[in-house]
TIDRENKOL-352291 format. One record per residue: residue in one letter; x, y, z of N, C-alpha, C in turn. Coordinates in steps of 0.02 Angstrom, whole numbers, always signed. Each point is the difference from the previous one (the first is absolute). Example, Ala and Ser with C-alpha at 12.3 -4.5 7.8 and 13.67 -1.06 7.14 Angstrom:
@res->A n.x->+660 n.y->-284 n.z->+390 ca.x->-45 ca.y->+59 ca.z->+0 c.x->+45 c.y->+60 c.z->+0;
@res->S n.x->-18 n.y->+53 n.z->-36 ca.x->+42 ca.y->+59 ca.z->+3 c.x->-39 c.y->+55 c.z->+37;
REM end
This chain:
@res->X n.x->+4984 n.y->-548 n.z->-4043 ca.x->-28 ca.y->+53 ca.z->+40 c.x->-40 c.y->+49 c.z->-43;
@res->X n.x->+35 n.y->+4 n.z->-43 ca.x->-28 ca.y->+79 ca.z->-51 c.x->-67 c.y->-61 c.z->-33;
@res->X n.x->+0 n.y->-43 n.z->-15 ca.x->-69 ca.y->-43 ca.z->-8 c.x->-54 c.y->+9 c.z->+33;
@res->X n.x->+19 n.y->-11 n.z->+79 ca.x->-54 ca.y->-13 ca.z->+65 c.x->-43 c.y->+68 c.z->-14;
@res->X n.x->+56 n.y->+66 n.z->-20 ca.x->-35 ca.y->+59 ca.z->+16 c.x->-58 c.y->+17 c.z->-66;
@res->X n.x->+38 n.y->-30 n.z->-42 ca.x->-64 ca.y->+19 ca.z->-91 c.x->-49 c.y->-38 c.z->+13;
@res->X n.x->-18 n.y->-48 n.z->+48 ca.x->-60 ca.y->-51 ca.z->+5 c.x->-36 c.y->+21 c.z->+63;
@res->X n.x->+48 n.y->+34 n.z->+52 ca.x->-33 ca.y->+41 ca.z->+45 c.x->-31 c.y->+56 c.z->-15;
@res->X n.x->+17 n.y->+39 n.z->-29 ca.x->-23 ca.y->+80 ca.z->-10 c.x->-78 c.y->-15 c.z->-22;
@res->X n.x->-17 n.y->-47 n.z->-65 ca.x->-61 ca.y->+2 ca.z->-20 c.x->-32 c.y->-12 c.z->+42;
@res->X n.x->+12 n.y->-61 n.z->+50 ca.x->-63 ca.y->-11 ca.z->+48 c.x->+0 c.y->+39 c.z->+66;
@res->X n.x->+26 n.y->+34 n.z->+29 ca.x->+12 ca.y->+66 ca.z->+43 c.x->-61 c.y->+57 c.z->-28;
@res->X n.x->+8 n.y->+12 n.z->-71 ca.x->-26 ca.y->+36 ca.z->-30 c.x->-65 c.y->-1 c.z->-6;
@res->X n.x->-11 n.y->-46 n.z->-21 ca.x->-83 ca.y->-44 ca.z->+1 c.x->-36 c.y->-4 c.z->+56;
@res->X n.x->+45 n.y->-13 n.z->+64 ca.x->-7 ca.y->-3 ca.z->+71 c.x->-47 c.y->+72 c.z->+13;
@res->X n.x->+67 n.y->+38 n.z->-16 ca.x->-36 ca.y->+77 ca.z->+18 c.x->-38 c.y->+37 c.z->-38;
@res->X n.x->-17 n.y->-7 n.z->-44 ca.x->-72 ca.y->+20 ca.z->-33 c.x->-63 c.y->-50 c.z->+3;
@res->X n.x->-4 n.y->-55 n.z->+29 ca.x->-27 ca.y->-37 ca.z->+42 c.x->-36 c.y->+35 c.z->+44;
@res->X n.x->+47 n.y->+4 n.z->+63 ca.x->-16 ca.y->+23 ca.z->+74 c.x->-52 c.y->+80 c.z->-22;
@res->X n.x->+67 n.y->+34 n.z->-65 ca.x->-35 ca.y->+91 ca.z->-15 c.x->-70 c.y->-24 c.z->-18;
@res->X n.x->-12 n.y->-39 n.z->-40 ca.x->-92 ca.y->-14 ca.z->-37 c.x->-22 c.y->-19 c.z->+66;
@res->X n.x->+10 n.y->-49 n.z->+29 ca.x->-36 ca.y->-5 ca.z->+52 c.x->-16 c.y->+54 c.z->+59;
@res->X n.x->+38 n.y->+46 n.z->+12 ca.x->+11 ca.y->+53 ca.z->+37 c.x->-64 c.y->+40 c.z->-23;
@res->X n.x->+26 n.y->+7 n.z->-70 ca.x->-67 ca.y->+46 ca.z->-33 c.x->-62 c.y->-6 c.z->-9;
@res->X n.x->-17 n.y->-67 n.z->+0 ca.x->-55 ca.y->-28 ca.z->-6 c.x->-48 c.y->+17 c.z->+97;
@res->X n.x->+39 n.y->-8 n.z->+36 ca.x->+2 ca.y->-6 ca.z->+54 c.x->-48 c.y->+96 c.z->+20;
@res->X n.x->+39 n.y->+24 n.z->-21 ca.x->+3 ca.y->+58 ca.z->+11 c.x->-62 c.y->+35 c.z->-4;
@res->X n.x->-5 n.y->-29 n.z->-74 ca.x->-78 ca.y->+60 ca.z->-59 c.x->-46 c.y->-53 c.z->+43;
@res->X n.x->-6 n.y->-47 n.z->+40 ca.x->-60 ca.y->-40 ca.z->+37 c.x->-32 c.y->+37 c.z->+52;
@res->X n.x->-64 n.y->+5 n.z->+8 ca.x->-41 ca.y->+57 ca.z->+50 c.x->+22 c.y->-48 c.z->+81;
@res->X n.x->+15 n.y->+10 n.z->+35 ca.x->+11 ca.y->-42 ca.z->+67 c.x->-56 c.y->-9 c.z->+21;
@res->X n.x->+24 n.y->-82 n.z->+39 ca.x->-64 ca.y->-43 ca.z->+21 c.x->-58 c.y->+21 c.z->+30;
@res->X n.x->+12 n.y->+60 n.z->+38 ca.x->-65 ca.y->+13 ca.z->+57 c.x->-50 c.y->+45 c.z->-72;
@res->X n.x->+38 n.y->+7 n.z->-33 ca.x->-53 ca.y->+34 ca.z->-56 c.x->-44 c.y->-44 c.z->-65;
@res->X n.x->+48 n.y->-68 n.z->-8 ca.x->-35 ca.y->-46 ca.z->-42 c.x->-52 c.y->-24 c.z->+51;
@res->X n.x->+8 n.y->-29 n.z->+63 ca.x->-45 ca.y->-26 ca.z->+40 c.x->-56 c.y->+69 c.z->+11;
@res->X n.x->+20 n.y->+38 n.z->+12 ca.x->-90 ca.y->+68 ca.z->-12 c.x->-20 c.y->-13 c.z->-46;
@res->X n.x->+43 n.y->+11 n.z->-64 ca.x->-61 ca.y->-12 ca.z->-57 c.x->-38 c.y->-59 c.z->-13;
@res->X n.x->+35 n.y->-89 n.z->+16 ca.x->-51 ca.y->-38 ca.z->-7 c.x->-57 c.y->+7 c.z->+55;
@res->X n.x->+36 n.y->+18 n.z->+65 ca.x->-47 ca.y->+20 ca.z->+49 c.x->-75 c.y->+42 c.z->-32;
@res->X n.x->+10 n.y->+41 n.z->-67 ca.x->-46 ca.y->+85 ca.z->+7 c.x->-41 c.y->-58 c.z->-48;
@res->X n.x->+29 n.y->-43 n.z->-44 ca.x->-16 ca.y->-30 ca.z->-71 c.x->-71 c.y->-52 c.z->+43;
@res->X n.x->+44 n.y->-36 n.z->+35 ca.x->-53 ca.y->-44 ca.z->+34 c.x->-54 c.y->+22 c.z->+21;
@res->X n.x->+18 n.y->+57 n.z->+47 ca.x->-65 ca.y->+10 ca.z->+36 c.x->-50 c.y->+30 c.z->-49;
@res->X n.x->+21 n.y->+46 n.z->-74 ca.x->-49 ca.y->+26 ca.z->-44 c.x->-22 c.y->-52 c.z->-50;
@res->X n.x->+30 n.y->-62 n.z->+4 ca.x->-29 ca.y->-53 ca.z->-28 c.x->-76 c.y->-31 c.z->+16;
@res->X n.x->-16 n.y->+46 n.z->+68 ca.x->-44 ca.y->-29 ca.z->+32 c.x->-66 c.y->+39 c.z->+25;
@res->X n.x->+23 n.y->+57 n.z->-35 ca.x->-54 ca.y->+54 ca.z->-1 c.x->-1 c.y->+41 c.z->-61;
@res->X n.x->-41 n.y->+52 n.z->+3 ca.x->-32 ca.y->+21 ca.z->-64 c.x->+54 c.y->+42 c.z->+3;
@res->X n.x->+10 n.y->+36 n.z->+60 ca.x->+45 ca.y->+68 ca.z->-7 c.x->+73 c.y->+10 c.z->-13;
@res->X n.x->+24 n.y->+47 n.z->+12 ca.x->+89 ca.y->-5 ca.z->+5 c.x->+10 c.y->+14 c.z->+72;
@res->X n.x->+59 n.y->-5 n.z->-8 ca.x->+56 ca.y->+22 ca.z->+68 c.x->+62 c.y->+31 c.z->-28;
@res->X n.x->+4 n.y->+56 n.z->+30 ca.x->+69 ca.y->+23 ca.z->-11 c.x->+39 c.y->+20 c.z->+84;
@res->X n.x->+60 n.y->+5 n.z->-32 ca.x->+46 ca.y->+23 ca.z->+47 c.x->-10 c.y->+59 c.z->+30;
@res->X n.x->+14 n.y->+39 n.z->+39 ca.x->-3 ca.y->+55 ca.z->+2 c.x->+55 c.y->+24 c.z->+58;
@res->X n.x->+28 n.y->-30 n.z->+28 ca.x->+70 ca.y->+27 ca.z->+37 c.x->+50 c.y->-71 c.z->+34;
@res->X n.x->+46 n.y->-26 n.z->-17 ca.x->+52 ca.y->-44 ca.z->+28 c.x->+38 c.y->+72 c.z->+50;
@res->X n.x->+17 n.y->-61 n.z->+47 ca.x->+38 ca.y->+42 ca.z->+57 c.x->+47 c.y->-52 c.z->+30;
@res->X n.x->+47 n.y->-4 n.z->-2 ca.x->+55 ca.y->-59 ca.z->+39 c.x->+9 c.y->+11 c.z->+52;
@res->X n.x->-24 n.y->-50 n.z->+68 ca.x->-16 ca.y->-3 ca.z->+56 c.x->+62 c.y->+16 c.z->+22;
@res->X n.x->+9 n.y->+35 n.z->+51 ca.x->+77 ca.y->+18 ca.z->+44 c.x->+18 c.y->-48 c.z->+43;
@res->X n.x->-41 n.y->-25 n.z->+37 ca.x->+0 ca.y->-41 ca.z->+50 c.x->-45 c.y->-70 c.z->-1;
@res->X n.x->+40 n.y->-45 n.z->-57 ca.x->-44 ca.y->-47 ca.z->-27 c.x->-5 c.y->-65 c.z->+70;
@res->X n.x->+28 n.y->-1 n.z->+38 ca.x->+17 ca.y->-41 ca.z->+54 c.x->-68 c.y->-2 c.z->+57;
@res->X n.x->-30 n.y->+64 n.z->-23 ca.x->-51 ca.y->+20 ca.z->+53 c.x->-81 c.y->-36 c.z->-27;
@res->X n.x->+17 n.y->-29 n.z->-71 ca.x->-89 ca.y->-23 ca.z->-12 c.x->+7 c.y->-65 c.z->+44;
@res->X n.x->-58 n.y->-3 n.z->-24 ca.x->-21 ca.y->-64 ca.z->+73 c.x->-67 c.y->-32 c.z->-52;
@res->X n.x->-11 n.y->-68 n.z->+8 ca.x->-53 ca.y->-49 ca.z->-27 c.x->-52 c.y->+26 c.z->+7;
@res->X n.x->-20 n.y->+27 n.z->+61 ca.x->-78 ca.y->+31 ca.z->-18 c.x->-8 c.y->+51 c.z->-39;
@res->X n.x->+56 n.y->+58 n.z->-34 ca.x->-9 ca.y->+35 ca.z->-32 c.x->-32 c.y->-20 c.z->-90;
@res->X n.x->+18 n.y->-59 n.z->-12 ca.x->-5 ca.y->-57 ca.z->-46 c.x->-64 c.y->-51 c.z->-6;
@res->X n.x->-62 n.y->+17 n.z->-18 ca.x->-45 ca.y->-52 ca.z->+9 c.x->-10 c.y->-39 c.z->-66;
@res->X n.x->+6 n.y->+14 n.z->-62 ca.x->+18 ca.y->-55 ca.z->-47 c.x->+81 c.y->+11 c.z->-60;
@res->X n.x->+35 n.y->-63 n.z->+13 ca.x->+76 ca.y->+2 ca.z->-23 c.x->-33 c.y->-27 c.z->-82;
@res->X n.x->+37 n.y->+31 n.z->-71 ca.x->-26 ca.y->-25 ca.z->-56 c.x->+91 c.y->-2 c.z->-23;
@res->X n.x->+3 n.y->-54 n.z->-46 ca.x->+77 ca.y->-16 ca.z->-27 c.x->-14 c.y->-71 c.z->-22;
@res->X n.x->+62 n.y->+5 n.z->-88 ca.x->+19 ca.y->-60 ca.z->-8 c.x->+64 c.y->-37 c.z->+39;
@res->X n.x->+3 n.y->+11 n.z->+63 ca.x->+75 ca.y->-15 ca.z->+35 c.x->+16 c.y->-65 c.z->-16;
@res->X n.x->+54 n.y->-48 n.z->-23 ca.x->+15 ca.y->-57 ca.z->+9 c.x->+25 c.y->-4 c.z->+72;
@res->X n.x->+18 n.y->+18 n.z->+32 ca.x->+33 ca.y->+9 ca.z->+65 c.x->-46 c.y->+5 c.z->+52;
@res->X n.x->-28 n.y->+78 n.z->-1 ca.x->-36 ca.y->-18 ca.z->+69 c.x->-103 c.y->-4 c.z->-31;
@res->X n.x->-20 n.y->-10 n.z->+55 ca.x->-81 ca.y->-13 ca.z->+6 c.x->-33 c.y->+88 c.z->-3;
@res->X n.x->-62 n.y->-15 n.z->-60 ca.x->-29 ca.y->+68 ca.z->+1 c.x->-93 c.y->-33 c.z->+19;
@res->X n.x->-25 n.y->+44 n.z->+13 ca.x->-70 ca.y->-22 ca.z->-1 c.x->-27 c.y->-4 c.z->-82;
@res->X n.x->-1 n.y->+60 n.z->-37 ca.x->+2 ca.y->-37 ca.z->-59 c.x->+28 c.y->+26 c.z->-68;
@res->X n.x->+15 n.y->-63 n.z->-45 ca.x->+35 ca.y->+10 ca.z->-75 c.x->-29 c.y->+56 c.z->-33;
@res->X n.x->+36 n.y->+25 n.z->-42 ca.x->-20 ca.y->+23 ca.z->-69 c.x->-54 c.y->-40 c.z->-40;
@res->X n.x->+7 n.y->-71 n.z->+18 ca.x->-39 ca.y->-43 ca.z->-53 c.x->-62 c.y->-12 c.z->+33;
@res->X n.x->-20 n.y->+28 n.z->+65 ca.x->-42 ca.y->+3 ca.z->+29 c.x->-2 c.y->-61 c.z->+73;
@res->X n.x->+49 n.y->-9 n.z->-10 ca.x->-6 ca.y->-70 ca.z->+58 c.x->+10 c.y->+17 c.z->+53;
@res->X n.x->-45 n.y->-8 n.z->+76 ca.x->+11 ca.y->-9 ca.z->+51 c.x->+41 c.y->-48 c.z->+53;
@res->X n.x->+33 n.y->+46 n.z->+19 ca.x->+63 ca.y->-48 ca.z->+51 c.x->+65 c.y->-29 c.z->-76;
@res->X n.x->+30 n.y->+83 n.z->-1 ca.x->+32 ca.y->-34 ca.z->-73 c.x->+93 c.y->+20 c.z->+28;
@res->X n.x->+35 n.y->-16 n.z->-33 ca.x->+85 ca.y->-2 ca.z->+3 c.x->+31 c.y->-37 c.z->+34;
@res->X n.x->+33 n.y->+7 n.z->+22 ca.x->+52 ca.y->-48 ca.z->+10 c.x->-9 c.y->-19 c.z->+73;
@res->X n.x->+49 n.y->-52 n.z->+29 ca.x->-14 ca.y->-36 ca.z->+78 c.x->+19 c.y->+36 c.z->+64;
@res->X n.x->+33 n.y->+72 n.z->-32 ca.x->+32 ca.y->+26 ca.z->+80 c.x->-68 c.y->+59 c.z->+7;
@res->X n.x->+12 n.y->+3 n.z->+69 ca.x->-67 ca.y->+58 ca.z->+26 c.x->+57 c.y->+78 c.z->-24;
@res->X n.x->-44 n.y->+41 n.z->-14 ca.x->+36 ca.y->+65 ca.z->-19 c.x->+29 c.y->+44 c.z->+65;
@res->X n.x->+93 n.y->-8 n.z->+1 ca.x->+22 ca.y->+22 ca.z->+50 c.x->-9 c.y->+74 c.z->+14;
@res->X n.x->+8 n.y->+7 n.z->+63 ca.x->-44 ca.y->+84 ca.z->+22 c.x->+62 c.y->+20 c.z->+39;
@res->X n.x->+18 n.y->+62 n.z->-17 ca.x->-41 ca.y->+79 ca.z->-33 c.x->+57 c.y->-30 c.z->-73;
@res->X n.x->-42 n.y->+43 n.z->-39 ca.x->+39 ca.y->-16 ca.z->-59 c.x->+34 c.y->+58 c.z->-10;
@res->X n.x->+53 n.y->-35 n.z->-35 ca.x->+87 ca.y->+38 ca.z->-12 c.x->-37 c.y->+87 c.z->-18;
@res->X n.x->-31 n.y->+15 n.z->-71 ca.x->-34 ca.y->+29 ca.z->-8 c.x->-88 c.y->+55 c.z->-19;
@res->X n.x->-10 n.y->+41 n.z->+10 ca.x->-75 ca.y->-3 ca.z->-19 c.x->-7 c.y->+87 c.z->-29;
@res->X n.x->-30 n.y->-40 n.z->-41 ca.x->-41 ca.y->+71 ca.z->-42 c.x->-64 c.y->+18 c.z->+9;
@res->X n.x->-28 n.y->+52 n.z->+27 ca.x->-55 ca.y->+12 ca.z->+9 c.x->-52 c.y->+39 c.z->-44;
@res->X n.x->-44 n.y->-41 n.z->-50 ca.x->-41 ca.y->+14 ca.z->-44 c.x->-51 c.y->+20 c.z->-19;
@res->X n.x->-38 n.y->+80 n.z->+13 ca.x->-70 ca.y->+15 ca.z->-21 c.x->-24 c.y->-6 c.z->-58;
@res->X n.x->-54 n.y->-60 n.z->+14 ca.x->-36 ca.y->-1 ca.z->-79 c.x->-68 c.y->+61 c.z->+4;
@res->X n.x->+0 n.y->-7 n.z->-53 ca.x->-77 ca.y->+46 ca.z->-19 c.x->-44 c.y->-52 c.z->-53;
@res->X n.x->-50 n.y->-16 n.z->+25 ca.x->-48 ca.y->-47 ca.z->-36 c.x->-72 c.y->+25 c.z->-26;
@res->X n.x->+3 n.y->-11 n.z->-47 ca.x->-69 ca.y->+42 ca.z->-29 c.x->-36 c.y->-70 c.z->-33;
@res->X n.x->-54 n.y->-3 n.z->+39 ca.x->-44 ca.y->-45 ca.z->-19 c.x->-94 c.y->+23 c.z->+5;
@res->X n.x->-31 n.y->-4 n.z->-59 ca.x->-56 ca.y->+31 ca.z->+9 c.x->-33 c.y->+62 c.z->+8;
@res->X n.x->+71 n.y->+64 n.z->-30 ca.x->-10 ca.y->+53 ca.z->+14 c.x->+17 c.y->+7 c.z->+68;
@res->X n.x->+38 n.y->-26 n.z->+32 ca.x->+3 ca.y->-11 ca.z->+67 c.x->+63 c.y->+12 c.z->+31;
@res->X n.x->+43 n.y->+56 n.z->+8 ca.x->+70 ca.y->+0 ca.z->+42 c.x->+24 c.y->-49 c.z->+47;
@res->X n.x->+19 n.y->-65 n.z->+18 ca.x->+30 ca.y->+2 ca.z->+71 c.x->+61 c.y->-6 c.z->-22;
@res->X n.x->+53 n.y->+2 n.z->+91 ca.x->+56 ca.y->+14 ca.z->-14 c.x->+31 c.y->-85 c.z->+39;
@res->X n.x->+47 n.y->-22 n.z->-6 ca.x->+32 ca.y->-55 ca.z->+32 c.x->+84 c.y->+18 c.z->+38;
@res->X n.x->+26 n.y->-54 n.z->+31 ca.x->+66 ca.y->+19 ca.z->+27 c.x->+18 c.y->-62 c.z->-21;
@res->X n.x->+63 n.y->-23 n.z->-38 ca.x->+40 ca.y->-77 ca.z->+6 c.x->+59 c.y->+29 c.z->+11;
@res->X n.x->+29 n.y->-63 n.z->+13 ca.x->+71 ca.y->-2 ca.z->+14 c.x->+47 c.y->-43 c.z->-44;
@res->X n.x->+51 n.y->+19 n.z->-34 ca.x->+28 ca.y->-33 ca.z->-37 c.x->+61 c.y->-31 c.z->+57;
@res->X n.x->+6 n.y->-68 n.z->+0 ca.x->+41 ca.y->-10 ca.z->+61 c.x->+71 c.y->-46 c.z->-26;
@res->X n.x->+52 n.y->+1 n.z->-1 ca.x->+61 ca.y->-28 ca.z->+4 c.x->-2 c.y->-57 c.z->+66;
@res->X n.x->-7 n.y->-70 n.z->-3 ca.x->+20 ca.y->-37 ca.z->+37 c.x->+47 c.y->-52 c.z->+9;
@res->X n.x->+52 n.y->-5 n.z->+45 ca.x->+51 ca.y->-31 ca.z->-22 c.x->+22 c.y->-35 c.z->+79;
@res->X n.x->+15 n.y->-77 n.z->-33 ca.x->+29 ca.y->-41 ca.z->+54 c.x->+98 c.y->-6 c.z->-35;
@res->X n.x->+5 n.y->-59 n.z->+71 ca.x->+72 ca.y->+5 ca.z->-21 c.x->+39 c.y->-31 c.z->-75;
@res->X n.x->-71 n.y->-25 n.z->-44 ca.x->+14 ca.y->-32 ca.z->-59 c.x->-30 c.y->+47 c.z->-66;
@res->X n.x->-53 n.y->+18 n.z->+16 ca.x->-47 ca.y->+19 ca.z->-59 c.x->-13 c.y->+79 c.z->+30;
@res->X n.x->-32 n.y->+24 n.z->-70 ca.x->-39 ca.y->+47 ca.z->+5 c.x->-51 c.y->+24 c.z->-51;
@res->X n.x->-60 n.y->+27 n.z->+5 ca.x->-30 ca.y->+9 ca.z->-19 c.x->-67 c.y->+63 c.z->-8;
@res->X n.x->-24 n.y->+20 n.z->-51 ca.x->-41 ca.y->+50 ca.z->+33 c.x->-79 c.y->-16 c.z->-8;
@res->X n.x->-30 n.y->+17 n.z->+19 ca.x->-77 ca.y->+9 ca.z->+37 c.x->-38 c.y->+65 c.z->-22;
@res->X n.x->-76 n.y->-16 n.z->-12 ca.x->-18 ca.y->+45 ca.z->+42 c.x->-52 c.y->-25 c.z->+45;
@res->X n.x->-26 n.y->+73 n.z->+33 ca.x->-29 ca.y->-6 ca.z->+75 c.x->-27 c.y->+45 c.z->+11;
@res->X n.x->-88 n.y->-29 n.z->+10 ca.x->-50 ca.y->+45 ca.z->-8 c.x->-30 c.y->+49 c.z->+62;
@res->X n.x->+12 n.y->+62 n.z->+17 ca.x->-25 ca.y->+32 ca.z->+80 c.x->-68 c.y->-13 c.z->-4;
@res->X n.x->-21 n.y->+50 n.z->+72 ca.x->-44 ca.y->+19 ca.z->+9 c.x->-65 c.y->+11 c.z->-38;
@res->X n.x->-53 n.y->-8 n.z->+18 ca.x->-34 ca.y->-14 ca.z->-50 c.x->-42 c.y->+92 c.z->+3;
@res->X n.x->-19 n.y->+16 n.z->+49 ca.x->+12 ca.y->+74 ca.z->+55 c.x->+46 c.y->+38 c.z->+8;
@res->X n.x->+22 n.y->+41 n.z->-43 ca.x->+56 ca.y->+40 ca.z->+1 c.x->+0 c.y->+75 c.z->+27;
@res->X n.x->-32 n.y->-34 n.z->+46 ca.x->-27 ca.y->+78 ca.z->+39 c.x->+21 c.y->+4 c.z->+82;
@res->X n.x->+11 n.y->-82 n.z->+32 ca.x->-11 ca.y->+1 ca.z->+51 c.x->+51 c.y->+19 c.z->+32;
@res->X n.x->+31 n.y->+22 n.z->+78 ca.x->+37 ca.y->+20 ca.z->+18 c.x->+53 c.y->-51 c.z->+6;
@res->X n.x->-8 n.y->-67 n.z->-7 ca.x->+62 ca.y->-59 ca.z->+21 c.x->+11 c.y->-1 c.z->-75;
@res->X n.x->-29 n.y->-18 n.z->-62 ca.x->+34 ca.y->-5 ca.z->-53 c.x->+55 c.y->+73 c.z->-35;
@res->X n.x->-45 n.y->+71 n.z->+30 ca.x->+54 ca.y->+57 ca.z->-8 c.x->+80 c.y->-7 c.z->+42;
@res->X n.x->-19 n.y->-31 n.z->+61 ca.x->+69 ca.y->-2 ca.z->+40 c.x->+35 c.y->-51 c.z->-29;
@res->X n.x->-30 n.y->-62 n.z->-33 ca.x->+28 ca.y->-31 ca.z->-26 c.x->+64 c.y->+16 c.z->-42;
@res->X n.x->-37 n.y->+31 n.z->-55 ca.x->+39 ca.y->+27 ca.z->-53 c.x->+45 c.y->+40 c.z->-4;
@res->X n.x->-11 n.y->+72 n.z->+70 ca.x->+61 ca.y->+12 ca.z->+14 c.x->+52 c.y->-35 c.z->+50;
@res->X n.x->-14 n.y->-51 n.z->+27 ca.x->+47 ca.y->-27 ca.z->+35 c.x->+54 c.y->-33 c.z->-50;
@res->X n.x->-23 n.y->-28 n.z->-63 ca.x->+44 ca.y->-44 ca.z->-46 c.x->+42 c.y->+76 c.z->-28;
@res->X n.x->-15 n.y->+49 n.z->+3 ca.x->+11 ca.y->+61 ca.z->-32 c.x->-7 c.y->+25 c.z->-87;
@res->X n.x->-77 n.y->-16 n.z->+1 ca.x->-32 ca.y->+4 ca.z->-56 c.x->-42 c.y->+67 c.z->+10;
@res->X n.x->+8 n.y->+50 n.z->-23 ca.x->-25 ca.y->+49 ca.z->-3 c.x->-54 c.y->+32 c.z->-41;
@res->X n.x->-46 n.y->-50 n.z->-23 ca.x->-57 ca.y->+16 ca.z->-44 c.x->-42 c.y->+62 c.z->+26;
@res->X n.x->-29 n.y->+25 n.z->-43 ca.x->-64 ca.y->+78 ca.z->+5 c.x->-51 c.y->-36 c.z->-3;
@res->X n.x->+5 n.y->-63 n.z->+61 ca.x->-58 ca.y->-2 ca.z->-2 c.x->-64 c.y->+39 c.z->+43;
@res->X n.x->+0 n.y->+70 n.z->+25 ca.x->-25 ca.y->+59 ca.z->+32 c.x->-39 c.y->+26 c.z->-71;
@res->X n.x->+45 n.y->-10 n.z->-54 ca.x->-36 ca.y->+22 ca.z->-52 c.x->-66 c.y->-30 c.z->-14;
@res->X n.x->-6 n.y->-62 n.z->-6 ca.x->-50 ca.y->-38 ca.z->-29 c.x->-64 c.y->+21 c.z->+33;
@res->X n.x->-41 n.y->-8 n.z->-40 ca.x->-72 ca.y->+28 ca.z->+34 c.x->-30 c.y->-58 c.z->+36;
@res->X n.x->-5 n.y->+1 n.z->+60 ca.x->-24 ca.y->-46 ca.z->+33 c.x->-60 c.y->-65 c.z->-14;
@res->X n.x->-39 n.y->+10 n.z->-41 ca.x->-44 ca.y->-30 ca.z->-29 c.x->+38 c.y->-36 c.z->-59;
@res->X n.x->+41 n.y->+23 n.z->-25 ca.x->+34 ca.y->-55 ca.z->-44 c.x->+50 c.y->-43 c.z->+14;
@res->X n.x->+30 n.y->-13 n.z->+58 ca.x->+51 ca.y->-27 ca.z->+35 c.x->-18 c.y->-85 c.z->+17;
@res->X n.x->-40 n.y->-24 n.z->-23 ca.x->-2 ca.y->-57 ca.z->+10 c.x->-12 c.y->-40 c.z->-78;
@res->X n.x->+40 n.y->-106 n.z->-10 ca.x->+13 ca.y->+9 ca.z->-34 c.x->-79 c.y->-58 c.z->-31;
REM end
């Protein structure tokens, strides 16, 4: 008995500083809806002269309320579900399931894009989607018109509360 326990203790031990490193490792990691923005911000400035920055995340209250037309192009490396397109640039890219709707969660994202001496502003959505096996995150590109009265109701219906009243009307499109 007093054997079982001197050959137990070490690996108990090992066990749980195991699980603690992994815990920690876990921890100091930026969460997913934020690695998926940045390849999201990386890609799209891959492809123009200018930058993009962030300029306000807001976590939707009522993520149950977006709806597919709010969404006109989906970008993700999903193995799981289908995006319109990769990081690597490919059209009709991820995995075989269609992306289940409304997703679990959504972040609602004003970019600010400066291209050409040129302000415009954008809206995405960082989206959490999840079936009864997988999950995964997205993003998901609005309105291209961020002015009009169905894409404002939009946004507060998911309960995303952007200034966008602020923006100067002439720069609101992307």
């Amino acid at each position: 008995m007093r054997r079982a326990i001197i050959l137990t203790f070490p690996l108990l031990l090992a066990t749980t500083l195991l699980v603690a490193l992994l815990i920690a490792i876990r921890m100091n990691r930026p969460p997913d809806w934020q690695l998926e923005l940045d390849k999201y911000v990386e890609y799209k400035d891959s492809f123009s002269s200018g930058t993009t920055a962030v300029q306000l995340v807001e976590r939707a209250s009522r993520p149950w309320n977006i709806s597919r037309g709010m969404s006109h192009a989906v970008f993700g490396d999903s193995p799981y579900y289908q995006t319109d397109y990769g990081y690597s640039g490919e059209k009709r890219h991820g995995g075989p399931r269609p992306l289940p709707f409304p997703p679990e969660d959504v972040w609602c994202v004003l970019l600010e894009r400066d291209r050409n001496e040129e302000t415009t502003y954008a809206i995405v959505f960082v989206a959490e989607h999840q079936d009864l096996y997988n999950a995964d995150v997205v993003m998901h590109e609005g309105a291209s018109d961020l002015s009009t009265q169905a894409f404002v109701e939009g946004i507060s219906r998911i309960g995303c509360d952007l200034a966008l009243a602020q923006l100067r009307p002439s720069n609101v499109r992307r």
